[in-house]
C-alpha positions, 0 to 999 in steps of 0.5 A, spaced: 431 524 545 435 529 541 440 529 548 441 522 548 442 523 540 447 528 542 450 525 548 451 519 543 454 522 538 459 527 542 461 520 545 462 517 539 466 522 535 471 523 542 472 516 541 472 514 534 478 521 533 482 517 539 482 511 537 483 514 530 490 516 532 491 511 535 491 506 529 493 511 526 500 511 530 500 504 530 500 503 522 505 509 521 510 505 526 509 499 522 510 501 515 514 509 515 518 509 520 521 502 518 522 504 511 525 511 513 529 509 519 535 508 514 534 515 511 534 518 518 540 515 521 544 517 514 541 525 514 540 525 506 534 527 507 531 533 509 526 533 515 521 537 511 521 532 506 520 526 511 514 529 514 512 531 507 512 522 506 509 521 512 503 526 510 502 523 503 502 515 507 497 518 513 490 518 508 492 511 505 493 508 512 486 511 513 483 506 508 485 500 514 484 505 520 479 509 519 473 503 519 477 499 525 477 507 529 469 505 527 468 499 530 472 500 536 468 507 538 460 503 537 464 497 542 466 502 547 462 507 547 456 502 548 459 498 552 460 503 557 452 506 555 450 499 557 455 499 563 453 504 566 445 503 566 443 508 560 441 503 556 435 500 561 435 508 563 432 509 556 428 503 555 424 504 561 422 511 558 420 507 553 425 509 547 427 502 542 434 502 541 433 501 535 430 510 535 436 511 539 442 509 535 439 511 528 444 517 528 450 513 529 448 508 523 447 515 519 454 516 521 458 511 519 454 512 512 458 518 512 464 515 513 462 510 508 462 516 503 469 519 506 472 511 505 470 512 498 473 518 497 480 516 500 479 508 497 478 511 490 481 516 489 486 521 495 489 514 499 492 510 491 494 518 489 497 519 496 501 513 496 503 514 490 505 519 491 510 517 497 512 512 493 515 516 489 519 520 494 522 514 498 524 512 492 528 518 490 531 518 498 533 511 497 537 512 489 541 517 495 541 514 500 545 507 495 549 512 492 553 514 499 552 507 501 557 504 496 561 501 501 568 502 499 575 497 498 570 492 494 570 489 487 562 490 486 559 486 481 552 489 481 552 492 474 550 488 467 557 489 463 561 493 469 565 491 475 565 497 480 571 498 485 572 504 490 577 506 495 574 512 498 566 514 498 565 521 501 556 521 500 556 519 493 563 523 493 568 517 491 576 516 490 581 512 487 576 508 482 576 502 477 571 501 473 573 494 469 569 494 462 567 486 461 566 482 455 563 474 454 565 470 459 568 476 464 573 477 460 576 484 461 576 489 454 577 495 458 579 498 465 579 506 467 582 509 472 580 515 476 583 520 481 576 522 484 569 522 481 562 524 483 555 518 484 548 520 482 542 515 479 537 517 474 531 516 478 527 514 472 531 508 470 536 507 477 542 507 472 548 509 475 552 516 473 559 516 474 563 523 473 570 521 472 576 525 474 583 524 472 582 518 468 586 513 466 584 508 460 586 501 458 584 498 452 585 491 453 583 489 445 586 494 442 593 494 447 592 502 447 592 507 454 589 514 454 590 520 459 583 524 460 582 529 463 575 528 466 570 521 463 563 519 464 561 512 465 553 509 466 552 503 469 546 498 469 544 495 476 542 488 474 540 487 482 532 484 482 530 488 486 531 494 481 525 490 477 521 490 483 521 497 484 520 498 477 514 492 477 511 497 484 511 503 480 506 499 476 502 495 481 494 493 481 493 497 488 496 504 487 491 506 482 485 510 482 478 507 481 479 511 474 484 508 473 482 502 474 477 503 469 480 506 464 485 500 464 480 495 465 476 499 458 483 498 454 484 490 457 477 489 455 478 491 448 484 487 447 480 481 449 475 483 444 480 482 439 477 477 434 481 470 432 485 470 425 481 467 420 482 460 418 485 457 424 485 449 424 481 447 431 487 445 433 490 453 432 483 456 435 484 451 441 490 454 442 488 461 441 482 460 446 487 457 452 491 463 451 485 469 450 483 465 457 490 466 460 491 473 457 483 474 461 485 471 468 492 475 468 490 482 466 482 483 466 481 479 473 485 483 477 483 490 475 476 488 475 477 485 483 481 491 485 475 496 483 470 490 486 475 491 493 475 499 493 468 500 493 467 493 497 472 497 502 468 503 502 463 500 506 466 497 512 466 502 517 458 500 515 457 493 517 463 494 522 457 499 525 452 495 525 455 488 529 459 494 534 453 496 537 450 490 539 456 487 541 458 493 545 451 492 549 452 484 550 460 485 553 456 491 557 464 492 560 466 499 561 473 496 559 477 499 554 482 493 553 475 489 552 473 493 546 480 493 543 481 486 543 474 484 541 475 489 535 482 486 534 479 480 533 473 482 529 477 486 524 482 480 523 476 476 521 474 481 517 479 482 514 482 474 513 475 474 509 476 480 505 484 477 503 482 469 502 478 473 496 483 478 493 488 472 494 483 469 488 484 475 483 486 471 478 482 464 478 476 468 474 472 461 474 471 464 482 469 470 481 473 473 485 469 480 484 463 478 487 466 474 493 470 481 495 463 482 498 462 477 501 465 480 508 461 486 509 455 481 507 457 478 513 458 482 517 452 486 515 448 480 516 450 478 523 450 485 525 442 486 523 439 479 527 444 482 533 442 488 532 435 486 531 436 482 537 438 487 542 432 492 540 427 486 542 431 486 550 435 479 548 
């Protein structure tokens, strides 16, 4: 019995380590190599800073790769154990499959630990990380990317014009300083300067050299020998990135709940007294707006990382029987089935999260919903398949 458990085990963990880099791969093919393409034809960044993005984004893509390495390690290796007349081998020595295959459910409740650790804690804090790296990469890279020989009008109060720009190194410059209506109060006119943006606020810094100025309300012109100018993106996707920075998905369990505590207390905050029914109508229509759009999604978020943490669980539990059924050697087989299972899963698993704000669903406890169900088909599969069916 410990050699087949041996043999099991050894099967499994060879398998799931390839199959795991190859989700892997493919995830960081999908996602950083596609947001980093533009820094790495634009040599702005280092390739030790690029490898260090991709090392920060590899734990939280092992959030989605690790529980689909899992599944399709119990689908291959057990269709192959099957396949090749193990199976029967062992039950005709009378071993029940259900005493042949508890190390491998141990197993995948290991790796329900080690999903936990990298759902609430290493892949939120990994992400963030990384984050916070393309973003700086990107500042640089906009910086050298302010096309040339074009009026920009990118920025609240200012329109920008630059005739040469050399890596954020730019010449021949007019910076138009605009009023109500888009009238012109001021120009300055520079030589050279140099670009840089403040990471925090994403404003534009402009160090000017040789400058001319002309004031349009007051009919002066001024010659200065260097000036400084700060522009404001009014572009959109500034606000997202600042909106990212602060998303529901990026922080930690403890984080969670330590926004989802100091929601709650707001919440807890009584009415003013002497309102008129009409007023305290009012004021329940908005405490209940205020519940769905800040208490609901921190109290899904943590329902979904801890209900994600078990995955690899209930993807163990319906692999194995499904494995012993398809009884093919064929890794394409178990690559597709696993494919389909996992959209299953994770179709479920979306439909729920999708309702985070709607707490009269409570999409808490319907974040569960999916490993309840693999968990269930997997056990009467399982049960199913000990009996010889």
């Amino acid at each position: 019995m410990k050699t087949l458990h041996a043999h099991l085990l050894r099967q499994l963990l060879a398998t799931l380590g390839m199959t795991l880099l190859v989700f892997t791969g493919v995830l960081l093919i999908g996602t950083v190599l596609k947001q980093l393409l533009d820094l790495l034809v634009s040599q702005l960044a280092s390739p030790l800073l690029l490898l260090q993005a991709v090392g920060l984004v590899i734990p939280y893509l092992w959030t989605f790769a690790l529980p689909m390495a899992m599944l399709t390690s119990a689908l291959l290796v057990f269709g192959r154990f099957s396949a090749d007349l193990e199976l029967t081998a062992a039950r005709a020595s009378g071993i029940p499959l259900i005493s042949l295959v508890w190390p491998v459910i141990a197993l995948s409740l290991l790796l329900c630990g080690l999903s936990a650790w990298v759902n609430l804690e290493l892949g939120p804090a990994c992400r963030v990380a990384y984050n916070s790296i393309l973003t700086r990469l990107r500042l640089d890279l906009s910086a050298a990317q302010i096309p040339e020989g074009r009026y920009l009008k990118d920025f609240s109060g200012y329109i920008l014009y630059v005739g040469r720009n050399d890596g954020g190194r730019l010449e021949n410059i007019m910076v138009f300083e605009l009023g109500r209506e888009t009238n012109v109060l001021r120009r300055v006119d520079a030589a050279r300067g140099e670009l840089s943006i403040n990471p925090t606020n994403q404003a534009v810094r402009l160090q000017l050299f040789e400058t001319r100025t002309f004031d349009f309300r007051e009919g002066q012109i001024h010659t200065l020998s260097a000036g400084e100018v700060t522009l404001t993106p009014i572009d959109p996707t500034t606000q997202e990135r600042r909106a990212a920075r602060l998303k529901v998905n990026w922080l930690t369990f403890r984080e969670l709940r330590a926004a989802l505590a100091e929601a709650e207390a707001l919440q807890r905050i009584p009415p003013p007294a002497g309102l008129p029914p009409a007023g305290m109508a009012a004021w329940v229509k908005a405490w209940q707006q205020r519940a769905a759009e800040t208490i609901s999604p921190l109290r899904v978020q943590m329902h979904r990382q801890l209900a994600f943490s078990f995955a690899c669980f209930g993807f163990t539990l319906i692999g194995i029987p499904l494995g012993i059924r398809v009884h093919r050697r064929e890794t394409n087989i178990g690559f597709f089935l696993a494919l389909v299972l996992v959209g299953i899963y994770y179709g479920l698993f979306m439909a729920a999260s999708s309702l985070d704000r709607r707490p009269e669903f409570v999409p808490h406890l319907l974040i569960w919903l999916p490993n309840f169900v693999f968990q269930g088909v997997g056990l009467a599969l399982l049960w199913r398949a000990n009996r010889g069916g």
